[in-house]
DRENKOLKOL-350387 format. One line per 5 residues: number of its first residue (from 1); their letters; for each residue x, y, z of C-alpha. Coordinates in steps of 0.1 Angstrom, whole numbers, plus 5000, padded with zeros to 4 digits. Example, Ala and Ser with C-alpha at 12.3 -4.5 7.8 and 13.67 -1.06 7.14 Angstrom:
1	AS	5123:4955:5078 | 5137:4989:5071;
This chain:
1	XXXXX	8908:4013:9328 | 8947:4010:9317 | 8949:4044:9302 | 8980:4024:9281 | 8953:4000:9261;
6	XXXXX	8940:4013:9232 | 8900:4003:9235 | 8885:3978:9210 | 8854:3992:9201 | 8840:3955:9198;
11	XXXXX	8846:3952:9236 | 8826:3984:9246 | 8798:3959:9256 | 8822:3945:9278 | 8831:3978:9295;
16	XXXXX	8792:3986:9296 | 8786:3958:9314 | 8812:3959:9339 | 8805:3997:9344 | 8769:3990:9346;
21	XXXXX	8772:3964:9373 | 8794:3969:9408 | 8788:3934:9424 | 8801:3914:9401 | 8800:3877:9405;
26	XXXXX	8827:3864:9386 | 8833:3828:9376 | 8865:3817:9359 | 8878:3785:9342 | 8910:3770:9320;
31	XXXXX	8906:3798:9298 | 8915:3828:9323 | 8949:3805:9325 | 8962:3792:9288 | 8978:3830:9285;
36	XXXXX	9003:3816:9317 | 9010:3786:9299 | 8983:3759:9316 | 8962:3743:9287 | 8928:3741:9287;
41	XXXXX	8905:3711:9286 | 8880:3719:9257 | 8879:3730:9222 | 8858:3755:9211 | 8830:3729:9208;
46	XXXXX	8834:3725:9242 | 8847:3687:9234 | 8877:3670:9253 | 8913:3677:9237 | 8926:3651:9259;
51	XXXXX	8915:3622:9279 | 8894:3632:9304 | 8911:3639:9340 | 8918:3611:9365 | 8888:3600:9386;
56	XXXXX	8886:3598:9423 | 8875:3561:9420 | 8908:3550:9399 | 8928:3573:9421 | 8917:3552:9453;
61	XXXXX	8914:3517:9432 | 8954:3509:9440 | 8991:3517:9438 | 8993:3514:9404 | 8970:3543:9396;
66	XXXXX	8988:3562:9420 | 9021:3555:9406 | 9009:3563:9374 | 8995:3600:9386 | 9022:3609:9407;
71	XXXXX	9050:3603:9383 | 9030:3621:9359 | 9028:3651:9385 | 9063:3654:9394 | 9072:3654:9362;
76	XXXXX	9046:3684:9354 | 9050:3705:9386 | 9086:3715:9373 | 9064:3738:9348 | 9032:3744:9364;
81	XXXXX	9049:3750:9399 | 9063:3778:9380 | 9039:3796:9360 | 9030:3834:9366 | 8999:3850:9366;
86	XXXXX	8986:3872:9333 | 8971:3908:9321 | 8936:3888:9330 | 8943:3872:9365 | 8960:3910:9371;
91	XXXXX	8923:3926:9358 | 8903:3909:9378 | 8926:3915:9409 | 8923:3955:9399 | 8887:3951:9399;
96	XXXXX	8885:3941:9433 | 8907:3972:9446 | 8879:3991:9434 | 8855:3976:9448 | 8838:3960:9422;
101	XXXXX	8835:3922:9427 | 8816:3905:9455 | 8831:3874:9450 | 8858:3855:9425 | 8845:3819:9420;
106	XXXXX	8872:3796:9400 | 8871:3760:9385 | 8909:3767:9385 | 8936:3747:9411 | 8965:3766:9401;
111	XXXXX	8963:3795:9423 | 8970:3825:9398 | 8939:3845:9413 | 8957:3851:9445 | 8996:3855:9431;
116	XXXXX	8981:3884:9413 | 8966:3898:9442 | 8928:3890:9446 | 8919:3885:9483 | 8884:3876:9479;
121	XXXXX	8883:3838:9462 | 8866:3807:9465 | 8891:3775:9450 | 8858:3753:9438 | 8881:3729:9433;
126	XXXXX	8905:3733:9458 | 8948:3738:9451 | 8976:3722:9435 | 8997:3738:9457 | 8986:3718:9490;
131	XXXXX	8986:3676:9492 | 8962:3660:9517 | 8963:3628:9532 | 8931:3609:9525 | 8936:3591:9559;
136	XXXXX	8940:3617:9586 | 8938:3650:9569 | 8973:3669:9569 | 8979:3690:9544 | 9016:3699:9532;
141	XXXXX	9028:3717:9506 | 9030:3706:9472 | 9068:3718:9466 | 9073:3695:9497 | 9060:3668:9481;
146	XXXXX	9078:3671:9449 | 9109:3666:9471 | 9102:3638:9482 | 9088:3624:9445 | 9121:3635:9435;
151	XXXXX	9152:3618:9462 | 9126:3586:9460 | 9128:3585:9418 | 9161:3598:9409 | 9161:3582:9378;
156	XXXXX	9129:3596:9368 | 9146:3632:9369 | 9153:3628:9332 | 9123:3623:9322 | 9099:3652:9299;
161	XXXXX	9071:3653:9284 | 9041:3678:9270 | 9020:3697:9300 | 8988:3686:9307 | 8962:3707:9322;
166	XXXXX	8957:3692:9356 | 8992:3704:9366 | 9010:3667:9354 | 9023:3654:9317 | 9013:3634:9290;
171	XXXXX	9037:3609:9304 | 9024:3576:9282 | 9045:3550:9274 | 9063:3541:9304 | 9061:3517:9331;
176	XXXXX	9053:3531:9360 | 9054:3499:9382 | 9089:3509:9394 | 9077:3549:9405 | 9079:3549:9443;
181	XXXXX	9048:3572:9465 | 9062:3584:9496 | 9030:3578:9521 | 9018:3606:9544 | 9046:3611:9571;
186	XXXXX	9022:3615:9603 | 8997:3583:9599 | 9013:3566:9566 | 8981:3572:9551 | 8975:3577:9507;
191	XXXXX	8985:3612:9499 | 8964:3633:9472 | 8966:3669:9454 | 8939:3690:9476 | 8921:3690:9448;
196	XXXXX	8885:3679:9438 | 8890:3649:9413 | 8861:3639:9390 | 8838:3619:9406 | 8847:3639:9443;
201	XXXXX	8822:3663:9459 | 8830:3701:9465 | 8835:3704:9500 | 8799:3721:9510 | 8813:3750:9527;
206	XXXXX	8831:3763:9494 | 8795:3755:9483 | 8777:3775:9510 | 8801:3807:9507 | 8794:3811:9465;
211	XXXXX	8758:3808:9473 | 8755:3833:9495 | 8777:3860:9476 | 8755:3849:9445 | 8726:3865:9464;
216	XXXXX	8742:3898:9469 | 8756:3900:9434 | 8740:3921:9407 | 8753:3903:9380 | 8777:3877:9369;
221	XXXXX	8804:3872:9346 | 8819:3842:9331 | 8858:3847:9326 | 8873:3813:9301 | 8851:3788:9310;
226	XXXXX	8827:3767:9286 | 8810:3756:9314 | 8802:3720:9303 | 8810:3710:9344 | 8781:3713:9363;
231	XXXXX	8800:3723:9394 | 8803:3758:9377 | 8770:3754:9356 | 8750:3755:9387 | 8757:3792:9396;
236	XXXXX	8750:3802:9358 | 8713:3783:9362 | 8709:3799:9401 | 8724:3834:9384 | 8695:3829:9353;
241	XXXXX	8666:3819:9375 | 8671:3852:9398 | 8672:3876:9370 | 8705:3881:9371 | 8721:3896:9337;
246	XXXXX	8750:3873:9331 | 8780:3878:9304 | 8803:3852:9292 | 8843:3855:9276 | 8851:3828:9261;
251	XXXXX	8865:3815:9223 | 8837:3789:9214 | 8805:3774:9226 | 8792:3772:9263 | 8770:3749:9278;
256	XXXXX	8751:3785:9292 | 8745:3801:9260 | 8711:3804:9256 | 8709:3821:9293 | 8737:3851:9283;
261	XXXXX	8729:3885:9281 | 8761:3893:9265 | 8788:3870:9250 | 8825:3881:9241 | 8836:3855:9221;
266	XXXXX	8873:3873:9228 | 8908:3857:9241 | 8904:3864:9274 | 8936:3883:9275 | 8926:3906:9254;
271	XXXXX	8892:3906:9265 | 8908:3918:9300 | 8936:3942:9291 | 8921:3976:9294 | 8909:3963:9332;
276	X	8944:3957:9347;
């Protein structure tokens, strides 16, 4: 515990649980992130703020989709390229060092878990930080792509707009038939965040690994996420059916409330603090 926190007494069911339980499977969504400055997708109904993300389908559907998410992206990497992690993404890392997670599961693509030094994650939904062709497979780096988004759309550079979740901006209004995509540079192929879009399957492997640290965790805890995907769901219903207490952070409903042992309806921040 950071001996420079001064405890809430309302989160000493918090610091029970985590004492009580030294595999913890932890599972973390937008929330663990809005403290960096990376919105979240929900209100505390668990109901869109936004338009819901773009889909696979629409990415694939033609240039003008593409144009329209990639111009949007450059012009949001500039701030989410650049965000740091927090006092929660630093807890969770602390935790670890002692020995007391068996695995760090996040909904999450912007990479905060490992900046702040946890070793043992599982993207879900893969990084913003890496681009894939959907041809022949390379992945580059994301920084390297913005490069190139930038010398082929100088006059975009001016351009600003509000931050959107998924790592682009709320870029509306503009025509985007004039936003040139640099293709993949080995095959020529369409190039895409490594990142699993709505209506795109988890790879199985990433799959395959949460699974089996499930199975050797004594409990799991849910760290900012209302769990309305059922990507994440899943592990709460697998966690439930096994017995497995199970404690949630998180302002606002959850699609898993009825199956928590113990719900801190905390910022996650502060939830966090006395861990890092």
């Amino acid at each position: 515990m950071n001996a420079n926190v001064t405890p809430d007494p309302s989160l000493d069911p918090l610091r029970d649980f985590v004492a009580a339980h030294p595999r913890l499977f932890v599972l973390t969504g937008a929330g663990i992130s809005t403290a960096s400055g990376i919105p979240d997708y929900r209100d505390g109904q668990g109901e869109w703020k936004r338009s819901p993300p773009m889909t696979l389908q629409l990415f694939m559907s033609g240039e003008p989709a593409r144009a329209r998410y990639w111009a949007r992206a450059m012009i949001g990497w500039r701030h989410f390229g650049a965000v740091l992690p927090n006092v929660a993404h630093r807890a969770l890392a602390h935790l670890e060092k002692q020995g007391r997670i068996e695995l760090l599961l996040t909904q999450n693509v912007d990479g905060l878990h490992e900046a702040a030094g946890s070793l043992n994650v599982v993207d879900l939904h893969g990084r913003m930080d890496r681009v894939r062709c959907m041809q022949c497979g390379d992945i580059t780096r994301r920084d390297v792509m913005q490069r190139r988004l930038e010398d082929a759309n100088p006059d975009w550079l001016q351009l600003s707009a509000r931050v959107a979740p998924d790592g682009d901006a709320d870029l509306d209004g503009v025509d985007f038939s004039t936003f040139s995509v640099p293709p993949c540079t080995v095959c020529g192929g369409i190039l895409k965040p490594d990142v699993v879009f709505f209506g795109e399957n988890v790879p199985r492997a990433r799959v395959d690994t949460a699974w089996a640290h499930l199975e050797r965790a004594d409990a799991m805890l849910v760290v900012g996420s209302s769990l309305m995907v059922y990507s994440g769901y899943r592990f709460v219903l697998e966690a439930s059916r096994k017995g497995l207490p199970i404690a949630s952070i998180n302002l606002g409903v959850t699609r898993a409330d009825a199956l928590l042992t113990l719900k801190v309806p905390h910022n996650v921040s502060d939830a966090l603090a006395s861990f890092a």
